[in-house]
C-alpha positions as CSV (number, residue, x, y, z in Angstrom):
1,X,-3.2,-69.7,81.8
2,X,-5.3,-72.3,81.3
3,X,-8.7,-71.5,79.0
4,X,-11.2,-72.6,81.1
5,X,-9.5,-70.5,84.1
6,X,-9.5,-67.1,81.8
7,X,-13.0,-67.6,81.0
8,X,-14.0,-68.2,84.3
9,X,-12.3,-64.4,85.4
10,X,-13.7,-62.7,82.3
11,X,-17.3,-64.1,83.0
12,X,-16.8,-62.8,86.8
13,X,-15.6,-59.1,85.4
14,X,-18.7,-59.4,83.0
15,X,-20.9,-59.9,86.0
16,X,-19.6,-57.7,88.5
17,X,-19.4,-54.8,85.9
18,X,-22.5,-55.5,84.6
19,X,-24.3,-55.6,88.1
20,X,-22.8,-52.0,89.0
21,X,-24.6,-50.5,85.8
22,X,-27.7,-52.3,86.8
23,X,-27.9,-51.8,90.4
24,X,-27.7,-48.1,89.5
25,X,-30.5,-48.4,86.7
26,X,-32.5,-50.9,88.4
27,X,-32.7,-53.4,85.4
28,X,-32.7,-56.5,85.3
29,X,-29.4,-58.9,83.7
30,X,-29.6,-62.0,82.3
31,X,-26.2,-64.3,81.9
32,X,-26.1,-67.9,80.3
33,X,-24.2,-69.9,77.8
34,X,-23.7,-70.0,74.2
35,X,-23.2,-73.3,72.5
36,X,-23.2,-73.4,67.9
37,X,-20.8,-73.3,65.4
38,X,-18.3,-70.8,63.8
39,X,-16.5,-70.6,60.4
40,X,-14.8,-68.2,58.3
41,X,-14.7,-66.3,55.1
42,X,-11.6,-65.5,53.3
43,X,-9.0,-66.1,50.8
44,X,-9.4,-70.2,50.7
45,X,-12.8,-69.6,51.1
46,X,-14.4,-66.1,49.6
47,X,-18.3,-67.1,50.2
48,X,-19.7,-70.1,51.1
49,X,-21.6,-69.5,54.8
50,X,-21.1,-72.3,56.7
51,X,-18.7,-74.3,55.2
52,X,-16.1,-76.2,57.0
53,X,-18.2,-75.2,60.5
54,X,-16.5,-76.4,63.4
55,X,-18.0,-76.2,67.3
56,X,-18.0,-73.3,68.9
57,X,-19.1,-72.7,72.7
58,X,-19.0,-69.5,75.4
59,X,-20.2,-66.9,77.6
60,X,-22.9,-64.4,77.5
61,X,-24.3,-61.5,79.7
62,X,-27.0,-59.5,79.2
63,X,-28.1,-55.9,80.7
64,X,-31.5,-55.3,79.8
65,X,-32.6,-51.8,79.3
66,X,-35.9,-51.4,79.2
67,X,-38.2,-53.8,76.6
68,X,-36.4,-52.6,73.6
69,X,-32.7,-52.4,74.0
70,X,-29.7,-54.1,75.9
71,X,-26.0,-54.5,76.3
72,X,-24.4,-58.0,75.9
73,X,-21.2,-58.3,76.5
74,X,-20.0,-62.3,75.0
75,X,-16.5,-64.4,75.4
76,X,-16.6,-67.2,72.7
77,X,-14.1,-69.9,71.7
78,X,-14.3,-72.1,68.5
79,X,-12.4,-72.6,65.6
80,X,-12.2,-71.8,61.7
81,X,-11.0,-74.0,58.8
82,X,-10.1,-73.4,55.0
83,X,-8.9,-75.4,52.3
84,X,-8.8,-74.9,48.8
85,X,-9.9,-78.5,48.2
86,X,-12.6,-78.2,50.1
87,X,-14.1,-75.1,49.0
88,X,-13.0,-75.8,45.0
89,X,-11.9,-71.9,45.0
90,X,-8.1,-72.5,43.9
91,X,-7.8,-75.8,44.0
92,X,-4.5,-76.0,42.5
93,X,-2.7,-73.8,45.2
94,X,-3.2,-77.0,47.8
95,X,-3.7,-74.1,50.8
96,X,-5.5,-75.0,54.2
97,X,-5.6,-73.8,57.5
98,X,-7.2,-74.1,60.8
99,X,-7.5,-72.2,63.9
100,X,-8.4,-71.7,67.5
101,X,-10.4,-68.2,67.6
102,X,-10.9,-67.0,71.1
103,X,-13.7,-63.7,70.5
104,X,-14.9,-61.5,73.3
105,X,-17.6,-58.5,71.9
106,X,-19.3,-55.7,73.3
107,X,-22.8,-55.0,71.3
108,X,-26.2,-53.3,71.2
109,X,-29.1,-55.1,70.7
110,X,-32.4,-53.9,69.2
111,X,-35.6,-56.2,69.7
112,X,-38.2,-55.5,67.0
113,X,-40.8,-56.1,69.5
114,X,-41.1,-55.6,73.2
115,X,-39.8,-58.5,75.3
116,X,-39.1,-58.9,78.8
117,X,-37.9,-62.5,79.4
118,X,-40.7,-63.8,81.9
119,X,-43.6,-62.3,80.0
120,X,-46.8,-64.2,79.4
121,X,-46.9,-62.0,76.7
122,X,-44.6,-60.8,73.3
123,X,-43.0,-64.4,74.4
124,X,-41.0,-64.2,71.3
125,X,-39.0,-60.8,69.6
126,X,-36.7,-60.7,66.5
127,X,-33.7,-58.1,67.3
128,X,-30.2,-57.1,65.5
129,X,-27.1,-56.3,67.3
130,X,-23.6,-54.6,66.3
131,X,-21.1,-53.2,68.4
132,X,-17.2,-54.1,69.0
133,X,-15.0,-56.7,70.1
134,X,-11.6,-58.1,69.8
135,X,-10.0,-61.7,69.0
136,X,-6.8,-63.8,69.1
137,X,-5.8,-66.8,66.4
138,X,-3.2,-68.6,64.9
139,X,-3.3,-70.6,62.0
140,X,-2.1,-74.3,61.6
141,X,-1.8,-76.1,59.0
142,X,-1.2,-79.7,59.9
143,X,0.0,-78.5,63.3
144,X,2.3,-76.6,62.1
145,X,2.2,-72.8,62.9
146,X,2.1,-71.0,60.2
147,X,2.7,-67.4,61.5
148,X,6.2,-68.4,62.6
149,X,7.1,-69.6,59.0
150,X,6.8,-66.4,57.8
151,X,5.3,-68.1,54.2
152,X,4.9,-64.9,52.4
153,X,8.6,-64.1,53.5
154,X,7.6,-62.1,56.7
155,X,10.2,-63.2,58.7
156,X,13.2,-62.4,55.6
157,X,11.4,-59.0,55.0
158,X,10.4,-59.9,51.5
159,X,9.1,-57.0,50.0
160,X,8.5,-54.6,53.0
161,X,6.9,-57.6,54.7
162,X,6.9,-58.4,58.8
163,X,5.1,-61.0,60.8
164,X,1.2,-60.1,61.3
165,X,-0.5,-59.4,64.5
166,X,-2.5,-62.1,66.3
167,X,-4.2,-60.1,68.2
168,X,-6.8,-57.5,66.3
169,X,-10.4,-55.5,66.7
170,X,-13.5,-56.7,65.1
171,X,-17.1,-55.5,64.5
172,X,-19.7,-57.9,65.1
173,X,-23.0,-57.6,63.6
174,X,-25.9,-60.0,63.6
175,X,-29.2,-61.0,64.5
176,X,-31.8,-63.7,66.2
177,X,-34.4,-63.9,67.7
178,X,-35.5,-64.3,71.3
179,X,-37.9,-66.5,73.5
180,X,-38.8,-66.3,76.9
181,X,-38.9,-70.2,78.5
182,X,-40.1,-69.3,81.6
183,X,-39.9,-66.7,84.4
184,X,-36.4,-66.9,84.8
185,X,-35.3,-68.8,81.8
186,X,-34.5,-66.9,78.1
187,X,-33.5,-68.7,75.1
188,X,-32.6,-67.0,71.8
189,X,-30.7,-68.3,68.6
190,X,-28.2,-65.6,67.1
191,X,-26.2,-65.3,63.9
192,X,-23.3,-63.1,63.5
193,X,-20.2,-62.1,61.5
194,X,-16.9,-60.6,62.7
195,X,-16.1,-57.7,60.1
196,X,-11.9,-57.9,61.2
197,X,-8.8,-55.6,59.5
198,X,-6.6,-58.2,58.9
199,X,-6.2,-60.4,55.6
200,X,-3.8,-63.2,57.9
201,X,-6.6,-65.7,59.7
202,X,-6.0,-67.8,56.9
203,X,-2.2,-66.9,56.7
204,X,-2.7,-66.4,53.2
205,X,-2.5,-62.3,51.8
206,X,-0.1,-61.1,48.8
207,X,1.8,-63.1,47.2
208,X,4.5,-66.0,46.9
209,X,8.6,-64.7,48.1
210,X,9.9,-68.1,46.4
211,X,11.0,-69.7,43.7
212,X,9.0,-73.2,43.3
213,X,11.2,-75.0,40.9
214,X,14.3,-75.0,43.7
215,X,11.8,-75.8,47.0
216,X,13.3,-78.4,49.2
217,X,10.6,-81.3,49.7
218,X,11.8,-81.6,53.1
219,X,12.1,-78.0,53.7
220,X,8.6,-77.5,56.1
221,X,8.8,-73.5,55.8
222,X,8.9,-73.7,51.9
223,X,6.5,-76.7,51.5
224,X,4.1,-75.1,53.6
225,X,4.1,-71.7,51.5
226,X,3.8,-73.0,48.5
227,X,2.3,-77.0,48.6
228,X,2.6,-77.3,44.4
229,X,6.0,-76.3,43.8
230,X,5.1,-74.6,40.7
231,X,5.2,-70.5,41.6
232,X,7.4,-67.6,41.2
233,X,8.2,-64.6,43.5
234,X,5.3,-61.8,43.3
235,X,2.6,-64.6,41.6
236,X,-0.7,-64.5,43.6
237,X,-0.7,-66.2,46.8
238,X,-3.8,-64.3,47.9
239,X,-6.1,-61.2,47.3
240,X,-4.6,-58.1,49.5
241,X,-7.6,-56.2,48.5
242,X,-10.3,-58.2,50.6
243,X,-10.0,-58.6,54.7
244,X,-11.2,-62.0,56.2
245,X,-13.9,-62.3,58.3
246,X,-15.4,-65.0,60.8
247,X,-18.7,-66.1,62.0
248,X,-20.4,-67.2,65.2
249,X,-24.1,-68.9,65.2
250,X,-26.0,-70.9,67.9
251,X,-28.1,-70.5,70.6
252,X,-28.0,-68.9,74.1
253,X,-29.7,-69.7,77.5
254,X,-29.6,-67.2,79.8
255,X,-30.7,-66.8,83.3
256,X,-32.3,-64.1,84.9
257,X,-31.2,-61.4,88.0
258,X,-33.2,-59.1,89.2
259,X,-30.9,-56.0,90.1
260,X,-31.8,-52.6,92.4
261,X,-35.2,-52.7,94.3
262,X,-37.7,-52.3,92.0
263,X,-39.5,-55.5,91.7
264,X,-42.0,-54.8,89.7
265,X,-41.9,-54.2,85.4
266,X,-44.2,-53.1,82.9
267,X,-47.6,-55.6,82.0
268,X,-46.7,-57.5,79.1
269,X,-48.2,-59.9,80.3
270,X,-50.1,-61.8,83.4
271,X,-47.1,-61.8,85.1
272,X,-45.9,-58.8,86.9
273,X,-43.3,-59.5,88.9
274,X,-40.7,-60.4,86.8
């Protein structure tokens, strides 16, 4: 299936669950798009924010609960990058990687200050969110897929080893601030990290399975493990002890539904009906 088709059904199952909480609660939900960056941290890159960002774009909905708290529920697409060259952490190990990094999240958000988008009034609130999501990759490296390589000898069972999961649970935690445009219109600008379990979004983990002295040039699977020709089996290829994570920032414009029959909010501002 096609992306943009999948995104299209998850923002319709976002909607229509999101509508039967609200109807219920009579709240009001807000749903827009998401347009920023996203990068990564990890083993070829252990902490420079920002670096190598590449575009990221998506889908957002919004439950509000009352002027303090609300659901959003988010499907975001971008892509993460690392090389060693880049980032000067290892240069000598020649590693890179990018990848496609489809995120959808479930979180909690907390505004510091009351805010009701359509307010003449608290027009602007800071908030955090966290909460839990899931997300798919697969690292490249010159378009070559690296999880079917097996370059730490996954796919020989080198030390224990099997292929890695490209599917796995994050947690999400952020925060931005929010504006209200107008009485319908919201904007906010967000920053958030992905705290994930795995240690393979940059393919890179334990250590190397070959010997580097006897690596065929024109073997892609070897070359692609191990760029330099220079290691042994068990040297360093990565640090097991640390878990990669990936970032989304950017800003959001939402629109606003009014859901149940009650048309009428609390005065934050002039405006009542919201």
């Amino acid at each position: 299936m096609r992306f943009g088709n999948y995104m299209k059904r998850i923002a319709l199952i976002i909607i229509l669950g999101l509508s039967a909480i609200g109807l219920h609660a009579q709240k009001t939900m807000e749903v827009g798009v998401f347009g920023g960056g996203s990068y990564y941290i990890g083993d070829l890159n252990p902490g420079i924010h920002f670096l190598m960002t590449r575009p990221a774009y998506g889908l957002v909905a919004r439950l509000n609960l009352d002027p303090r708290w609300a659901i959003k529920l988010s499907g975001y697409r971008g892509e993460i990058a690392g090389d060693d060259a880049v980032s000067g952490y290892a240069p000598g190990r020649q590693l890179k990687f990018n990848s496609k990094i489809t995120d959808f999240s479930a979180v909690i958000e907390l505004n510091f200050l009351n805010y009701i988008t359509g307010s003449t009034r608290n027009i602007l609130a800071p908030y955090i969110f966290c909460g839990l999501g899931f997300f798919m990759y697969k690292p490249e490296a010159n378009g070559v897929s690296l999880r079917e390589l097996g370059t730490e000898g996954q796919n020989i069972g080198f030390d224990g080893r099997s292929p890695y999961q490209t599917t796995q649970i994050a947690f999400p935690f952020g925060f931005g601030v929010k504006y209200s445009l107008s009485k319908k219109l919201g904007f906010a600008f967000e920053w958030g990290i992905r705290k994930t379990f795995t240690d393979y979004i940059d393919d890179v983990s334990t250590t190397y399975y070959l010997n580097g002295e006897s690596i065929n040039p024109s073997d892609v699977e070897q070359i692609m493990s191990d760029p330099t020709r220079s290691h042994q089996p068990y040297e360093a290829r990565g640090n097991s002890s640390t878990q990669d994570w990936y970032a989304f920032f950017g800003v959001t414009v939402t629109y606003k539904f009014r859901l149940g029959s009650n048309r009428r909010c609390s005065d934050f501002g002039n405006r009542k009906d919201y």
